[in-house]
N, CA, C and O atoms as CSV, one atom per row, in Angstrom:
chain,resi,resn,atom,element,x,y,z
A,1,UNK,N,N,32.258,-38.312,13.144
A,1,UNK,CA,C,32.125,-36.871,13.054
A,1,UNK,C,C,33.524,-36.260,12.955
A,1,UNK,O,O,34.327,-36.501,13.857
A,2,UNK,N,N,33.864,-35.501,11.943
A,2,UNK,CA,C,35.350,-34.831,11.694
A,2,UNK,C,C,35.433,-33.816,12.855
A,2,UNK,O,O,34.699,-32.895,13.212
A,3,UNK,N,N,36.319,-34.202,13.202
A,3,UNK,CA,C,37.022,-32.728,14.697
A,3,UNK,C,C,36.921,-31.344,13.804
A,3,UNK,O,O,37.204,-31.091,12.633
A,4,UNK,N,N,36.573,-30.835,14.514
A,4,UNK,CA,C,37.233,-28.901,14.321
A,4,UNK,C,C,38.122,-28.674,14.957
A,4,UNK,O,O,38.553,-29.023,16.056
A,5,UNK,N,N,38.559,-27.670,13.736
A,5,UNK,CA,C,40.138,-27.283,14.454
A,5,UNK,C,C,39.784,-25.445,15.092
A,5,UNK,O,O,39.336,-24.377,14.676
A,6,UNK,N,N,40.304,-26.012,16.227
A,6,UNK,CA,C,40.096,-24.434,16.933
A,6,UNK,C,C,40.842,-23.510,16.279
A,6,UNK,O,O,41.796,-23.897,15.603
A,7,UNK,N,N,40.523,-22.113,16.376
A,7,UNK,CA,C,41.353,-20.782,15.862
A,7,UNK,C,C,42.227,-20.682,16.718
A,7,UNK,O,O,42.200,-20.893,17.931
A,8,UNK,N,N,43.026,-20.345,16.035
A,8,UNK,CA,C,44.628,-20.035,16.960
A,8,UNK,C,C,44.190,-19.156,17.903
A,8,UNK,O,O,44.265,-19.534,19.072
A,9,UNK,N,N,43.552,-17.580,17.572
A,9,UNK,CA,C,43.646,-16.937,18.164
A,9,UNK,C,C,42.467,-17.170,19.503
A,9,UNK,O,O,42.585,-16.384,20.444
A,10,UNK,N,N,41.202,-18.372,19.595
A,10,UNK,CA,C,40.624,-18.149,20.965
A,10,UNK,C,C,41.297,-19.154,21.690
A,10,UNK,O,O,41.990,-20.117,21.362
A,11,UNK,N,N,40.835,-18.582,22.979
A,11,UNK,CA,C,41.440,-18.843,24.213
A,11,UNK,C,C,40.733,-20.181,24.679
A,11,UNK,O,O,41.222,-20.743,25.659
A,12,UNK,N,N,39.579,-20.766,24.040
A,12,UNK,CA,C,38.504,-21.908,24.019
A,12,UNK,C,C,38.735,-22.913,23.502
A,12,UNK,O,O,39.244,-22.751,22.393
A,13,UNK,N,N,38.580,-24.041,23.826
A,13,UNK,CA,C,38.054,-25.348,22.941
A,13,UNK,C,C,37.131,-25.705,22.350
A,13,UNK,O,O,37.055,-26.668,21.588
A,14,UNK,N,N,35.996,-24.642,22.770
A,14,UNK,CA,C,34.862,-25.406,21.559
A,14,UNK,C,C,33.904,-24.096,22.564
A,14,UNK,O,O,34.291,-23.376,23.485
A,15,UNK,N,N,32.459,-24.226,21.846
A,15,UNK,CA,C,31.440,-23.151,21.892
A,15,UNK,C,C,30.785,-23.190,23.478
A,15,UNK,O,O,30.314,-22.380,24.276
A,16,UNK,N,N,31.052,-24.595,23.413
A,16,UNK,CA,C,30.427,-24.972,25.253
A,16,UNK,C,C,31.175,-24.134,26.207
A,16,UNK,O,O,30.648,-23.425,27.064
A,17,UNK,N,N,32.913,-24.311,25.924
A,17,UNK,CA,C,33.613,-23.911,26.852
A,17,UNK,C,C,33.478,-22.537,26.882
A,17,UNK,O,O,33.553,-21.858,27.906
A,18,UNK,N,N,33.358,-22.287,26.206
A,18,UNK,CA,C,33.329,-20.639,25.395
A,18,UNK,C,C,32.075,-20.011,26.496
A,18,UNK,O,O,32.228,-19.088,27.296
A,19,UNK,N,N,30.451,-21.057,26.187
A,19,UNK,CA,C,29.540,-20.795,26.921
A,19,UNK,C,C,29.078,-20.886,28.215
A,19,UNK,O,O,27.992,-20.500,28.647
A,20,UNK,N,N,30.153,-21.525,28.913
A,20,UNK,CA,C,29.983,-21.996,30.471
A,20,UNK,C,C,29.199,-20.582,31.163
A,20,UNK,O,O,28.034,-20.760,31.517
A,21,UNK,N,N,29.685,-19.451,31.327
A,21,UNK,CA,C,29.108,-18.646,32.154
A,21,UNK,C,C,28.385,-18.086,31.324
A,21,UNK,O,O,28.742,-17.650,30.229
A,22,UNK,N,N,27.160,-18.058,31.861
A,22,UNK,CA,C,25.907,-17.806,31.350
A,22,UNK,C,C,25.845,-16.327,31.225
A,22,UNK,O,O,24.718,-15.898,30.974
A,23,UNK,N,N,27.043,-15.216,31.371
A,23,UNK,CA,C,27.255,-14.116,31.458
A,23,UNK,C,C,27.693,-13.239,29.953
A,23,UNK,O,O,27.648,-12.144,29.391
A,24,UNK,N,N,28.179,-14.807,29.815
A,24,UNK,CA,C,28.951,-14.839,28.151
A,24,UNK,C,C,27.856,-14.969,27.053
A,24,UNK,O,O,28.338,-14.703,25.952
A,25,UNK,N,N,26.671,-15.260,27.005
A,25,UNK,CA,C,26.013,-15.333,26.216
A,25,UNK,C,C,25.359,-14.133,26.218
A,25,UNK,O,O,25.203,-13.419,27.209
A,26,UNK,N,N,24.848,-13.835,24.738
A,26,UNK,CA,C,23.848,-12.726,24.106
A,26,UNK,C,C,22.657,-12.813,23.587
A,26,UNK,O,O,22.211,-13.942,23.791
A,27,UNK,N,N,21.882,-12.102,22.971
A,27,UNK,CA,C,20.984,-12.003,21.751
A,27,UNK,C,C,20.991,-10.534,21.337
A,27,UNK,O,O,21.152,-9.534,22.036
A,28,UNK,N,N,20.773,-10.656,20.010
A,28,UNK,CA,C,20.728,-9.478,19.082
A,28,UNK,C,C,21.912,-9.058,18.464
A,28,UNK,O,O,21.717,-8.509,17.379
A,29,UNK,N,N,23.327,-9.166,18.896
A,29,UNK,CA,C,24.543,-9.170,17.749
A,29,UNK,C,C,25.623,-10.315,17.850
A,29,UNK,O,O,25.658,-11.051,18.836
A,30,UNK,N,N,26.335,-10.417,16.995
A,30,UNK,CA,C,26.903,-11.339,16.946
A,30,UNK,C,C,28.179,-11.428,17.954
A,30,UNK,O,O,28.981,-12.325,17.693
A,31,UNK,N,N,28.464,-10.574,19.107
A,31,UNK,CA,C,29.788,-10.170,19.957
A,31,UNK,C,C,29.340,-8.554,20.162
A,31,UNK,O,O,28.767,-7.727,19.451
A,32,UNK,N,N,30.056,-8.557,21.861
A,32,UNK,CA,C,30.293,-7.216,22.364
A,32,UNK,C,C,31.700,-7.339,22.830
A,32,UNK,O,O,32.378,-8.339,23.065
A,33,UNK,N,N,31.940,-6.200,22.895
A,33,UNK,CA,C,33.472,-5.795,23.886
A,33,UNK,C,C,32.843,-5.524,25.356
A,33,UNK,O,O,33.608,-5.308,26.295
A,34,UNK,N,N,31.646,-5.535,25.514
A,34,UNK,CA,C,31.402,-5.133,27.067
A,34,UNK,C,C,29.881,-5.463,27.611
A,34,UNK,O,O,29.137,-4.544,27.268
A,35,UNK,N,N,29.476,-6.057,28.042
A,35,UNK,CA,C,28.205,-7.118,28.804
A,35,UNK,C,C,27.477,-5.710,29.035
A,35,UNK,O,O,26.461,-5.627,28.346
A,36,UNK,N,N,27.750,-4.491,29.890
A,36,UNK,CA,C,27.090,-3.424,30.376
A,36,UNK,C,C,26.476,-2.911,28.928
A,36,UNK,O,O,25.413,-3.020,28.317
A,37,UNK,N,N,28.033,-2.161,28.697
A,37,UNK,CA,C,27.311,-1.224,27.398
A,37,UNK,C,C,26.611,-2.313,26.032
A,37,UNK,O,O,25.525,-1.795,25.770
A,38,UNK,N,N,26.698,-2.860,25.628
A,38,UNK,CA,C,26.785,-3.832,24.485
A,38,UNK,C,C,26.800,-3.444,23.348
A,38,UNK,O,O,25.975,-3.533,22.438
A,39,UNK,N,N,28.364,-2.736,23.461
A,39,UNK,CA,C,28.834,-2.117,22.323
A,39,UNK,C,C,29.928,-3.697,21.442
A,39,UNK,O,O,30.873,-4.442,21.702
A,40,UNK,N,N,28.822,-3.379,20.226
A,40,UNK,CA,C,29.058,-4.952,19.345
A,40,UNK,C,C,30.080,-4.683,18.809
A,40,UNK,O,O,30.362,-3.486,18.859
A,41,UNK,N,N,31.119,-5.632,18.048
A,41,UNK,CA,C,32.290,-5.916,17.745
A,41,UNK,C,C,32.214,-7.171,16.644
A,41,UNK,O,O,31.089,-7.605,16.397
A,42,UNK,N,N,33.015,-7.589,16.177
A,42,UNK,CA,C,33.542,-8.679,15.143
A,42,UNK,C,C,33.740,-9.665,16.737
A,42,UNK,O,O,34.293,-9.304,17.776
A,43,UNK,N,N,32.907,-11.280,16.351
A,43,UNK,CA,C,33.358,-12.186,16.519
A,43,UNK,C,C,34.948,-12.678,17.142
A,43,UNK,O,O,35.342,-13.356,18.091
A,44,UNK,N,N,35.592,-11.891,15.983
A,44,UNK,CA,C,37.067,-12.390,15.793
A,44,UNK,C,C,37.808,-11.464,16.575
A,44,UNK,O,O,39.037,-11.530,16.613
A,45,UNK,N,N,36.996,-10.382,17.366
A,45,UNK,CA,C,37.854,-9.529,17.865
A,45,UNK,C,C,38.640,-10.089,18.862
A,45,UNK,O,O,38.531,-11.314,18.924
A,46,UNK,N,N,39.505,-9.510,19.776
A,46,UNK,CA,C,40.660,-10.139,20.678
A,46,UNK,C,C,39.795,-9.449,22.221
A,46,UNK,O,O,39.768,-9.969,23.336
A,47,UNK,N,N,39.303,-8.435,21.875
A,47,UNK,CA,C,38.504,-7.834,23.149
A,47,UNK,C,C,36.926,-8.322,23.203
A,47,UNK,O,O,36.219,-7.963,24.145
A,48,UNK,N,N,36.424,-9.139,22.169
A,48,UNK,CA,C,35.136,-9.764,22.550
A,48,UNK,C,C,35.125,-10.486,23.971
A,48,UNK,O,O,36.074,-11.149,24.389
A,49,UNK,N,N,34.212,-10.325,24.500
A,49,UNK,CA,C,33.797,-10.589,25.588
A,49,UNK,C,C,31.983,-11.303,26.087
A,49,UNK,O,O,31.636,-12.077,26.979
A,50,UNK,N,N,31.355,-10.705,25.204
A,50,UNK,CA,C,30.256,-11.985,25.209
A,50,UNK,C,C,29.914,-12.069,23.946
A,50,UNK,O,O,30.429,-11.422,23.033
A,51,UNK,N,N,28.846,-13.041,23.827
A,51,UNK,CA,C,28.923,-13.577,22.300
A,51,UNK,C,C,27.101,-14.630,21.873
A,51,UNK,O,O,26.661,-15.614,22.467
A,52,UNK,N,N,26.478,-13.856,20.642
A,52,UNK,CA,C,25.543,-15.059,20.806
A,52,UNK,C,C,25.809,-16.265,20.060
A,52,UNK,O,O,26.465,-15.716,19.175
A,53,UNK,N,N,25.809,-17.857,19.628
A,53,UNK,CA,C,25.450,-18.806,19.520
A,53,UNK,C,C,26.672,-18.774,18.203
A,53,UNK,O,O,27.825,-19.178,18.356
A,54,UNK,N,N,26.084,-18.165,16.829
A,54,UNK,CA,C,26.667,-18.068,16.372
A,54,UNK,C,C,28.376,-17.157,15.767
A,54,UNK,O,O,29.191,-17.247,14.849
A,55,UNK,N,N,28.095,-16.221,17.169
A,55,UNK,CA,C,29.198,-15.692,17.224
A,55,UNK,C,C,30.432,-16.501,17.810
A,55,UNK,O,O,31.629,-16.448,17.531
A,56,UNK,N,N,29.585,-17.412,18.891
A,56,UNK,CA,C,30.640,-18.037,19.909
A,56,UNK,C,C,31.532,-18.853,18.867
A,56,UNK,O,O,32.739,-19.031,19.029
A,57,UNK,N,N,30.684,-19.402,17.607
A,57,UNK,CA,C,31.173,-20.627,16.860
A,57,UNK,C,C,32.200,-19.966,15.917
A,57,UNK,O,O,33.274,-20.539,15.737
A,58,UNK,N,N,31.872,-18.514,15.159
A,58,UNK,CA,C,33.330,-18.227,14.580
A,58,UNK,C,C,34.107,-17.148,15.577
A,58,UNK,O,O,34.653,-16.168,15.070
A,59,UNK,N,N,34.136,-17.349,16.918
A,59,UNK,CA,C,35.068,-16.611,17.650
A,59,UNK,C,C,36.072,-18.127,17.696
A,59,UNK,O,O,37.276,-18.180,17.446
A,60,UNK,N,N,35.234,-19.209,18.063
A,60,UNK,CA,C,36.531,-20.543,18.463
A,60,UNK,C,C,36.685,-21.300,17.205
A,60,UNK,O,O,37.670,-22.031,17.309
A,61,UNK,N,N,36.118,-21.414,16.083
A,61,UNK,CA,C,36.225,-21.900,14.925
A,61,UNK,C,C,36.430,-21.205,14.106
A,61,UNK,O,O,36.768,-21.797,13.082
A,62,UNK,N,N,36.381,-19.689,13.985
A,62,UNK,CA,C,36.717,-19.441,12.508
A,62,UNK,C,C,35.317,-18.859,11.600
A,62,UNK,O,O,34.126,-18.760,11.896
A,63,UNK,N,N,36.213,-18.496,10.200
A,63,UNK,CA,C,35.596,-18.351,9.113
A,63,UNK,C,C,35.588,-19.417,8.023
A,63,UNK,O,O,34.710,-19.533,7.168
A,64,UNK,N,N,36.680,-20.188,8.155
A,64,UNK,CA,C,37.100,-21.292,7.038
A,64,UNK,C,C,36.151,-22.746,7.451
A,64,UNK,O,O,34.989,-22.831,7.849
A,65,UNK,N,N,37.181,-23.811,7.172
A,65,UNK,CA,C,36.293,-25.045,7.208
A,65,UNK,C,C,35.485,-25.229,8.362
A,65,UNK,O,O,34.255,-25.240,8.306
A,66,UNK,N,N,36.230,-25.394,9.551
A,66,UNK,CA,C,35.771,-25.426,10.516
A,66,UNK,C,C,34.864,-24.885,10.789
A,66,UNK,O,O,33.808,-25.461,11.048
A,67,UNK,N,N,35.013,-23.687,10.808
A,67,UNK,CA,C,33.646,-22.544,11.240
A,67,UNK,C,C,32.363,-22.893,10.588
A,67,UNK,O,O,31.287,-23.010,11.174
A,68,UNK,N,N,32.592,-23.059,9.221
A,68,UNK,CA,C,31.318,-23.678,8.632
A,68,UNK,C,C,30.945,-24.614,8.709
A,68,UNK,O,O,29.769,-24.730,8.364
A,69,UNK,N,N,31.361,-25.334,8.990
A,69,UNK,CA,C,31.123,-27.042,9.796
A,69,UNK,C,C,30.376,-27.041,10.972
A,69,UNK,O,O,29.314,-27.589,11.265
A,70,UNK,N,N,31.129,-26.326,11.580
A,70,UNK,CA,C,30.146,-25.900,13.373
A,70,UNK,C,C,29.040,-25.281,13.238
A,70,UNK,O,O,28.143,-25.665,13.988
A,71,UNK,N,N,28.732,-24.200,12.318
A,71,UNK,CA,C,27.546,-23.399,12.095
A,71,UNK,C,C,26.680,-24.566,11.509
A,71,UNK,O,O,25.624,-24.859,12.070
A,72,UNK,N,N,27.115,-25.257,10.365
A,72,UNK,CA,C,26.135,-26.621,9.641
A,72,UNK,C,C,25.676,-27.226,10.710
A,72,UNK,O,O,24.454,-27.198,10.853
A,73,UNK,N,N,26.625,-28.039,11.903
A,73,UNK,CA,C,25.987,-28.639,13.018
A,73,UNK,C,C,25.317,-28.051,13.956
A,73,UNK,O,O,24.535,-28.751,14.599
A,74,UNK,N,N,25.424,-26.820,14.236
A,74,UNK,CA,C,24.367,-26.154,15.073
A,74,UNK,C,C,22.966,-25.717,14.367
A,74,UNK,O,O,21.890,-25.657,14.961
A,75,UNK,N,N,23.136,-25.476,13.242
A,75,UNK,CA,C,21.844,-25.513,12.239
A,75,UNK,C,C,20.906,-26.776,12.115
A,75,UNK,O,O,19.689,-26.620,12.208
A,76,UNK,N,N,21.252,-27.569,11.983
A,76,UNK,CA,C,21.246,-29.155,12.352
A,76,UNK,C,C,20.492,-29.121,13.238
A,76,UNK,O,O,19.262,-29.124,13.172
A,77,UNK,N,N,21.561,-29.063,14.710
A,77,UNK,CA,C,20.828,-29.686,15.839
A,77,UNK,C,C,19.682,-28.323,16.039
A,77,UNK,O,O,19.125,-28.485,17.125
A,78,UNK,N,N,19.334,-27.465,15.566
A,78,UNK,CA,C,18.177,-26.677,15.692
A,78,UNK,C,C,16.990,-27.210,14.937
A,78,UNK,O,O,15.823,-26.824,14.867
A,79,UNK,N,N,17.781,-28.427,14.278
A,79,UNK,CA,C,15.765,-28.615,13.253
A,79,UNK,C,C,16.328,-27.948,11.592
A,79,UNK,O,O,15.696,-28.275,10.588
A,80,UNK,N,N,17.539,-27.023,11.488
A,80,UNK,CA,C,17.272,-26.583,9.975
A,80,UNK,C,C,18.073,-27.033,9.098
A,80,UNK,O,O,19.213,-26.606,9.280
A,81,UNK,N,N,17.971,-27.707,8.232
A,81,UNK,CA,C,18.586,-28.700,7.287
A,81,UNK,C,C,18.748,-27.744,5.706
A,81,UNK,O,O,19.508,-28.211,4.858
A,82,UNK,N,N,18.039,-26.500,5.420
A,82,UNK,CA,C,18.094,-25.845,4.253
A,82,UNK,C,C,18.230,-24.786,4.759
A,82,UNK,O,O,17.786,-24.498,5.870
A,83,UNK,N,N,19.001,-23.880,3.867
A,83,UNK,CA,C,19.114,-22.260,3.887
A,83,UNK,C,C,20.269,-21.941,4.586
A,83,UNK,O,O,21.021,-22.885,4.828
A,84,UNK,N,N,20.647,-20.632,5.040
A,84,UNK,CA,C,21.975,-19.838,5.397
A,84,UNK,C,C,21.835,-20.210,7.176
A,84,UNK,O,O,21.061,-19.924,8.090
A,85,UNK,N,N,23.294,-21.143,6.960
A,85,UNK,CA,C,23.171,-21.982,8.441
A,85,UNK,C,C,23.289,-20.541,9.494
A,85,UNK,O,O,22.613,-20.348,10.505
A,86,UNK,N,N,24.437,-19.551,8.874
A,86,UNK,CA,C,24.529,-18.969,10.326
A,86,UNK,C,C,23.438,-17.739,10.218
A,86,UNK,O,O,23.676,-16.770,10.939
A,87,UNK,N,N,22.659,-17.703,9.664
A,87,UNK,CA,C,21.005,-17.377,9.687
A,87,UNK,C,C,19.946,-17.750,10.382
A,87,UNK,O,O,19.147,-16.979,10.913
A,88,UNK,N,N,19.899,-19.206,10.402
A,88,UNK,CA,C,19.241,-19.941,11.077
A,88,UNK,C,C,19.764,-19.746,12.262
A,88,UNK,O,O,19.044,-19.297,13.154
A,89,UNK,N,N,21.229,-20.067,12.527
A,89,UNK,CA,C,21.636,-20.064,14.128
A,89,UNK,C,C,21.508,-19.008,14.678
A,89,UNK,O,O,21.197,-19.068,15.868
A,90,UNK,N,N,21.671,-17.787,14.122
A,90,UNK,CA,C,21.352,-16.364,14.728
A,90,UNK,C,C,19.712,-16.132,15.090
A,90,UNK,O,O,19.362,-15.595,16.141
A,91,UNK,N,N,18.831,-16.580,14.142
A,91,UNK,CA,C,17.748,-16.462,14.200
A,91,UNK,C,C,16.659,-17.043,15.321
A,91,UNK,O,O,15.537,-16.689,15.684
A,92,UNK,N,N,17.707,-18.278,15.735
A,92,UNK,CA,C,16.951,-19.370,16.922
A,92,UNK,C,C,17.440,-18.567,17.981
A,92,UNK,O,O,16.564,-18.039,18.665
A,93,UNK,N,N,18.766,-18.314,18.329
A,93,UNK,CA,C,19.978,-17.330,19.237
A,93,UNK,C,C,18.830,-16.573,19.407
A,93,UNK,O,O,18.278,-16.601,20.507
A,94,UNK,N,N,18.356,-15.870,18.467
A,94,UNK,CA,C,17.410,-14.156,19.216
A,94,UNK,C,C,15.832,-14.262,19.304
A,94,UNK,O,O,15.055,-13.310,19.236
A,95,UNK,N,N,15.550,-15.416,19.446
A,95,UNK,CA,C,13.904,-15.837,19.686
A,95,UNK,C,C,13.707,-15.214,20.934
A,95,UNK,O,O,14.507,-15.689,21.739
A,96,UNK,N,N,13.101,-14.494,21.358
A,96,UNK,CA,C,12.841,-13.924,22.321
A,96,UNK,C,C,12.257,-15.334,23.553
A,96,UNK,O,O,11.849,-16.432,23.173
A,97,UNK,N,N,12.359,-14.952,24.822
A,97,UNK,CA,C,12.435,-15.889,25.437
A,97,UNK,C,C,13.511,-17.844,25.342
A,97,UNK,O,O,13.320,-18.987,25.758
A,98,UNK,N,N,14.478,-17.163,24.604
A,98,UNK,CA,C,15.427,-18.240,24.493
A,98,UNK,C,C,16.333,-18.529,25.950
A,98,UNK,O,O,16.095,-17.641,26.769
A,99,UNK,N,N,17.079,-19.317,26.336
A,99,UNK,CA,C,17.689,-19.210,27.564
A,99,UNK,C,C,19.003,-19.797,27.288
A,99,UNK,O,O,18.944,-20.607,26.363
A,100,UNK,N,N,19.878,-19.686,27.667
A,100,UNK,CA,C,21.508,-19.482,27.970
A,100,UNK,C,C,21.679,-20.940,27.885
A,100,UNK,O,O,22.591,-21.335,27.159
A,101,UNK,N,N,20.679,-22.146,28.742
A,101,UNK,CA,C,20.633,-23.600,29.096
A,101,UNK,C,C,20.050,-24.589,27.565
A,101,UNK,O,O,20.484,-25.657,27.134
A,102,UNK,N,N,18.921,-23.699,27.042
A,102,UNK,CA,C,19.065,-24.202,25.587
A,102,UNK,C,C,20.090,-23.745,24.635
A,102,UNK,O,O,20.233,-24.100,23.465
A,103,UNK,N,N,20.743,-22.948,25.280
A,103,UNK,CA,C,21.514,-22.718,23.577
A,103,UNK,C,C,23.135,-23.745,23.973
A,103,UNK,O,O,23.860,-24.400,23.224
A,104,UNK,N,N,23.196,-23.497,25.354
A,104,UNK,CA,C,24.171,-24.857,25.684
A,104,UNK,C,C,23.723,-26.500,25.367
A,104,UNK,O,O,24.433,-27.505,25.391
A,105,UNK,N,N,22.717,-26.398,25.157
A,105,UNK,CA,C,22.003,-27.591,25.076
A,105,UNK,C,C,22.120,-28.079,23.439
A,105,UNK,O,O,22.124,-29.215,22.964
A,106,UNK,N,N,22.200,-26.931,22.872
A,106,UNK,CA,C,22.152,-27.164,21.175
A,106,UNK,C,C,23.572,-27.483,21.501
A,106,UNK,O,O,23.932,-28.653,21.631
A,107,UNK,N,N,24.311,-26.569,21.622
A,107,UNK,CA,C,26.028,-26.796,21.381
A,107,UNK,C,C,26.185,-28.263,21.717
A,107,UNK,O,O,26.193,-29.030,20.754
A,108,UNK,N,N,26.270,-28.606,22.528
A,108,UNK,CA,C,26.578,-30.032,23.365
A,108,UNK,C,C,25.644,-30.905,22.522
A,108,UNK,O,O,25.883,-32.093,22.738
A,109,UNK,N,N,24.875,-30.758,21.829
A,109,UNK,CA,C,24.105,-31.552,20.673
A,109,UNK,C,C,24.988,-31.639,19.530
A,109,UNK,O,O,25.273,-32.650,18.887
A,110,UNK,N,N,25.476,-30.175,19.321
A,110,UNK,CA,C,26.026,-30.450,17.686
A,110,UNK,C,C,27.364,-31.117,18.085
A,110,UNK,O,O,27.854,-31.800,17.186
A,111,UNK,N,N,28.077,-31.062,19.279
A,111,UNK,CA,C,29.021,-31.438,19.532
A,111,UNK,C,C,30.188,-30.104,19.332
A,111,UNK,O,O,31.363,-30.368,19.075
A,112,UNK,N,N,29.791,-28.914,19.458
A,112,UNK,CA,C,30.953,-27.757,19.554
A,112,UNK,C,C,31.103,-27.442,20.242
A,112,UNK,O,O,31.968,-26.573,20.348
């Protein structure tokens, strides 16, 4: 399996680390600047602060190779092999009744 190269700019090693506190995870946008209000933001922002599934993956990976690599493997380990990976990953991310322990569970599957 080819490594990803982390983004310079997160503070993470990979989507797990990113996801440890279960405080940090979302559903319904891709990043907030603030858990209370959940006023959404870019991924890539420097003030993101929680994040769903596929946000976590281009906040620590990116937009380039990497990033799309991680989104392919989390698409993957969800079951979806065709169509717009970070579609699919957003789409499993906001299933209502999803939990914080499966979506760590995918990550640590795809290996991000």
């Amino acid at each position: 399996m080819e490594t990803l190269k982390v983004r310079e700019a997160s503070r993470y090693s990979s989507v797990r680390a990113l996801l440890r506190a279960g405080s940090r995870w979302i559903q319904g946008v891709m990043a907030t600047k603030n858990r209370e209000t959940e006023i959404a933001c870019s991924a890539y922002n420097p003030d993101a602060c929680c994040f769903c599934l596929a946000g976590a993956a281009r906040h620590v990976y990116g937009n380039g190779k990497s990033g799309k690599e991680a989104l392919r493997r989390l698409a993957e380990a969800i079951g979806h092999t065709e169509g717009n990976d970070e579609g699919n990953v957003t789409g499993w991310n906001d299933q209502t009744g999803r939990t914080v322990e499966e979506v760590r569970d995918i990550a640590k599957k795809a290996g991000v």
